[in-house]
N, C-alpha and C positions, 0 to 999 in steps of 0.2 A: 649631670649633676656633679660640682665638687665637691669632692671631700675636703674636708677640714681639719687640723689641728691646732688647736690655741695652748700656746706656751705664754705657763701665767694667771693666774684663778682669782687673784683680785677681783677689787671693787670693779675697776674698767672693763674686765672681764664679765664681769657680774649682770653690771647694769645698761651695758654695750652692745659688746662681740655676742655676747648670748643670744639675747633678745632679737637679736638683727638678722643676724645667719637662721633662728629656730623660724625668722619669720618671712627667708628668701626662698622662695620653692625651687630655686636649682643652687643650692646648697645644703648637704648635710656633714653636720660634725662630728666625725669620726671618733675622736676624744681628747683628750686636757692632758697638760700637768700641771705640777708646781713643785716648787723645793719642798710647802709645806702637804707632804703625800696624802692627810687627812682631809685636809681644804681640797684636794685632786678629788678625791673618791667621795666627798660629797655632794660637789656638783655635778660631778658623771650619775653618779646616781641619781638627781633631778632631772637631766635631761636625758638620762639614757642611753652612754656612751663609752668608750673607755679611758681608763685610766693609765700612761707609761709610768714609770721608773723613773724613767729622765727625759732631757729633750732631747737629745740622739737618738735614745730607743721610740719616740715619736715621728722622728725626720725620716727613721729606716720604714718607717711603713710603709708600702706601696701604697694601703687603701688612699694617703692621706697627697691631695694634689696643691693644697696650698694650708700655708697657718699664720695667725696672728699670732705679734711677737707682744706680750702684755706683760711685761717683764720691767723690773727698777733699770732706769738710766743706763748704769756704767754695763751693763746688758745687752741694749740694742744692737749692736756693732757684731760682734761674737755670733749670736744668734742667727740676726741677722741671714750673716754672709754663709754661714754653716744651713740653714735651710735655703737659700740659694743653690749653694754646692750640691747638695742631696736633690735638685731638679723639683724646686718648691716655688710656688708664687708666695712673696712676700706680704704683707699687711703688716708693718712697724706701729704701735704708737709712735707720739712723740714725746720728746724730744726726738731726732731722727737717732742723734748718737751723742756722745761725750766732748769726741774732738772735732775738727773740720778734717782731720785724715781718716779717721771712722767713716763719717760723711761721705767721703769720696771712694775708700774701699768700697764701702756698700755699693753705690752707684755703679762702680766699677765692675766687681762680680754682677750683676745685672747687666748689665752689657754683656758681658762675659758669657752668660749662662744664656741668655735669650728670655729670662724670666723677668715677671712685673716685681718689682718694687714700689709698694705704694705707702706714703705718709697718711698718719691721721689727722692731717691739716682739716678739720673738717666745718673751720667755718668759713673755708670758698663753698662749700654747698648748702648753704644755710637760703633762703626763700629770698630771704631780702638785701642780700651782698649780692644774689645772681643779678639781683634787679636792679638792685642799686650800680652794677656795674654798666650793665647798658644803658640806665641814665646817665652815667658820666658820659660813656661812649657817643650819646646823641646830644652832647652838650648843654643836658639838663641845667647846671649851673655855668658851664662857660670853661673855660680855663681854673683849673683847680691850682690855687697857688698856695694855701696851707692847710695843715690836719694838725686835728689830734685822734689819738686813738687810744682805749683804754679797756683793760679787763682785771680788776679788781672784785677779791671776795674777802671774806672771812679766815683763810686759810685752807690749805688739804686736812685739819685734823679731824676732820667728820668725813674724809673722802675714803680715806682710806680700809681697806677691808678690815684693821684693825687700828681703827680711832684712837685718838689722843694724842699726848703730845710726845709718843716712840713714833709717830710713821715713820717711814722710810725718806720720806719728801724730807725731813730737816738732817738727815746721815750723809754726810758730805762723801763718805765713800761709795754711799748705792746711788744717789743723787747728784753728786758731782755741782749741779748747778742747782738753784732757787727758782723762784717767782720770775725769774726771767725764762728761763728757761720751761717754766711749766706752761706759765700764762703769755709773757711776752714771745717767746716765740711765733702763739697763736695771731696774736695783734700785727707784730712784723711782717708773716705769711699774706696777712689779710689784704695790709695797704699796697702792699706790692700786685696783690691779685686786682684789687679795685682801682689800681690807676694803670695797671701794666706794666711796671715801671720795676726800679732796682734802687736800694740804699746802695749808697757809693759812699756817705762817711756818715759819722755817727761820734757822736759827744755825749758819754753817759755817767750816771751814778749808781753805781748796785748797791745798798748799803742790809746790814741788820738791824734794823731796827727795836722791833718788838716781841718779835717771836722768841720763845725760849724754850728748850727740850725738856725731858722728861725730867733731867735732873736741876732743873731752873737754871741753867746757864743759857745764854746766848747762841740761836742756832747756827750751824757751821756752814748756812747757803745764804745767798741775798733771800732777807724776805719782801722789798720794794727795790724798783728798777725805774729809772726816767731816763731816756734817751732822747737826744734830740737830731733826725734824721733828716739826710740830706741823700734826695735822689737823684737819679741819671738826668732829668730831663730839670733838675733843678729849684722841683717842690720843698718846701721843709716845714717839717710838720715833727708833731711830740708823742713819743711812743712812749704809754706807764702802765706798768705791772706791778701790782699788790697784791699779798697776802693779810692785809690790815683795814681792810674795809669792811667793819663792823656792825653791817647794819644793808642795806637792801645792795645786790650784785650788780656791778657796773661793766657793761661788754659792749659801750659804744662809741662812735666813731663820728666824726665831724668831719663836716670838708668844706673847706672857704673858698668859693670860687670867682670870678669876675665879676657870675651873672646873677650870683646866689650862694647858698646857705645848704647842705643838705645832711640833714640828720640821720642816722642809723641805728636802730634799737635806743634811743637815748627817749623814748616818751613810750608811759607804756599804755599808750591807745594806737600807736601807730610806729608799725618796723621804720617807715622811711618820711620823712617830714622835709618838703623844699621850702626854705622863703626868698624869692625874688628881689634883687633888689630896689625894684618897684612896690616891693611890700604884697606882690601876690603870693598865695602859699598854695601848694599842692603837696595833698592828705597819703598816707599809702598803707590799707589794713591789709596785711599779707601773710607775716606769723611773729611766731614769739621767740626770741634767742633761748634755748634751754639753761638750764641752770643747774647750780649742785643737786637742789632740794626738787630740780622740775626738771628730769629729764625725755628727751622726745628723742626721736626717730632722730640719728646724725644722717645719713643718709651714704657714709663712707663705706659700710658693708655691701651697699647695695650696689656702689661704685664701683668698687672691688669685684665684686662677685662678676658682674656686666662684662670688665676690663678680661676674668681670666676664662668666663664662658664663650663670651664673643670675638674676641681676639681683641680686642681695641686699647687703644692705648689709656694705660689707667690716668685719672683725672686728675691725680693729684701725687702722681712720678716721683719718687727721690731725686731723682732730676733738677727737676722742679721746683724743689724747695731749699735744695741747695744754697741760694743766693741769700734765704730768711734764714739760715744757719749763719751764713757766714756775718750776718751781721750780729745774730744773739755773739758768738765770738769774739767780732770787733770791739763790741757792747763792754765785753768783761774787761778787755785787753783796754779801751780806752778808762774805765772806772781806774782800774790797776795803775795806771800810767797820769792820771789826770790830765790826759790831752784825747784832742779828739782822732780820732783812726780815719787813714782812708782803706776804704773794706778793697778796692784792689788790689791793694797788697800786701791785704792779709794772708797770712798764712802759716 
C-alpha cells in the first residue's frame, strides 16, 4: 500500500485527490498541508490523517512514498522537483509548471531520481477519448484533416475553495497564466492524444476580456484563448479556451475527416456521434464528461496509484505532456508577438 501526501487542501484536493485515493484500496494518505494550517487540520480531521507545518516537513516523512502537488501555478516546479529529490513519486496537477524550463527541470529530476512524474491531463482517460481514439485508429472517419476542440465554462470563481472574484486563478503572480493555461492546456493535451500527433505552430489570441477581480478592474491572465494549430502530419484544426461561457459547459471536440464527421462529448445523449459521408450515422452511449457542478471518478489516481504499485510506466508522464506545454507557451509568445510560432524552436 502507498502512502500518500497531498501538498495543497483546495477545492482539487477536496473534490479529487481525496475521494479517489480514500477510494484506492492500495493507497493510504498519510496526511496534508497547506499554507492555510486551518484548512490542513480540518480536512485531516475528516479523513483522519495528519497534518505538517510545511511541505518539507511532509516530504521528510518516511511513512509518505508518493504526493500530490495541488498547489497554485507558480508552485508546481519547486515542489515538484523537491518531492522528487526527497525519493517521492510525483502526481502534479496542471498546469505542469509556469515556464517550459520548469517543464523540463521537472522531467529532468525524474529521470534523475528514477521516480514517476505524472500530469493530471486527465481527459486522455476519460471513456470516450479512449474510444474515440481507436476509432480514429481503425479509420472510423478516414483521414482526419481538420478539428476543432473546445473547453469553455463560467469561470474558476465557484471553483475555488474560496469563491469569488479574489481566487487565485485571476493573480497573475500565483497564476502566471489564464484560461489557457487552466482549460486550454487540457484541449491541447487531448488533440495530440487523439490523433497521435504534435502541434508544430500555432497562431493565437489570448485576450481579457470580461473578467474582472475583486476590485473591478480587469483580470491580470487571458480569460479567452483561440489558437489555430498546425500539426506534425499536417492537420489544422482550432484550439478555444474560455472563462465566459455563461450558461451550459462546453468540453467538445470535432474531427473532420475524409470519410466523416465524428463528434465528442458535443450531444448530450451521446459521448461519440459519427456521420458518414454517405449520410450513415453511428450512435455511442458510453459516459458523461464531468463538469464543475458534476464531478465523477477522473480515473488519474487510479493511474497513478497502478503506475507506483506496479511498476509500470505512468499513463500520462511529464514526459509526455511536454509537447501540450510547449505549445500553451508558443500560444502566449505568438498572442504577444502577433505572428504565428513555430513550436520547434521555441524555447
Amino acid at each position: 500500500m502507498t502512502g500518500i501526501g497531498i501538498i495543497g487542501c483546495g477545492k482539487i484536493t477536496q473534490v479529487r485527490h481525496v475521494p479517489e485515493y480514500l477510494g484506492n484500496p492500495r493507497a493510504r494518505i498519510i496526511g496534508v498541508t497547506d499554507m492555510n494550517a486551518k484548512r490542513a487540520e480540518e480536512l485531516a480531521g475528516k479523513i483522519g490523517c495528519k497534518t505538517y507545518a510545511s511541505a518539507q516537513e511532509l516530504l521528510d516523512d518516511p511513512e509518505i512514498q508518493a504526493v500530490s502537488v495541488c498547489t497554485a501555478n507558480f508552485t508546481h516546479a519547486e515542489l515538484s522537483i523537491a518531492a522528487l529529490r526527497a525519493g517521492k513519486h510525483v502526481l502534479c496537477e496542471k498546469p505542469m509548471a509556469t515556464t517550459l524550463q520548469e517543464c523540463e527541470d521537472m522531467v529532468r529530476e525524474a529521470d534523475k531520481t528514477g521516480k514517476i512524474l505524472m500530469i493530471g491531463q486527465n481527459q486522455r482517460l476519460t471513456k470516450a477519448h479512449v474510444r474515440a481514439k481507436q476509432l480514429l485508429q481503425n479509420g472510423a472517419i478516414g483521414r482526419v484533416v481538420t478539428f476543432r476542440t473546445t473547453f469553455g465554462h463560467g469561470g474558476p470563481e465557484t471553483w475555488s475553495i474560496d469563491p469569488g472574484r479574489g481566487v487565485w486563478f485571476f493573480d497573475k503572480t500565483r497564476s502566471v497564466m489564464g484560461a489557457m493555461a487552466d482549460l486550454g492546456i487540457h484541449k491541447t493535451d487531448l488533440i495530440q492524444f487523439l490523433l497521435d500527433d504534435h502541434v508544430t505552430r500555432t497562431q493565437a489570441i489570448l485576450a481579457t476580456l470580461d473578467k474582472k477581480d475583486a476590485k473591478g478592474n480587469p483580470i491580470g491572465v487571458d480569460d479567452n484563448a483561440i489558437c489555430i494549430y498546425t500539426m506534425k502530419s499536417g492537420v489544422i484544426g482550432t484550439m478555444t479556451a474560455s472563462w465566459t461561457y455563461y450558461g451550459k459547459e462546453d468540453n467538445s471536440t470535432v474531427l473532420y475527416g475524409t470519410e466523416g464527421i465524428m463528434r465528442i462529448y458535443d450531444d448530450p445523449d451521446y459521448s461519440i456521434s459519427i456521420t458518414k459521408k454517405n449520410g450513415e450515422e453511428e450512435l455511442f452511449k458510453i459516459d458523461a464528461i464531468q463538469t464543475n457542478d458534476n464531478q465523477t471518478k477522473s480515473g488519474v489516481i487510479d493511474a497513478f496509484i497502478e503506475s507506483v504499485e506496479d511498476g509500470v510506466p505512468p499513463q500520462i508522464s511529464g514526459k509526455s505532456v511536454l509537447p501540450a506545454m510547449k505549445a500553451v507557451f508558443a500560444s502566449i509568445r505568438s498572442s504577444q508577438s502577433g505572428k504565428a510560432v513555430d513550436i520547434d524552436e521555441e524555447k
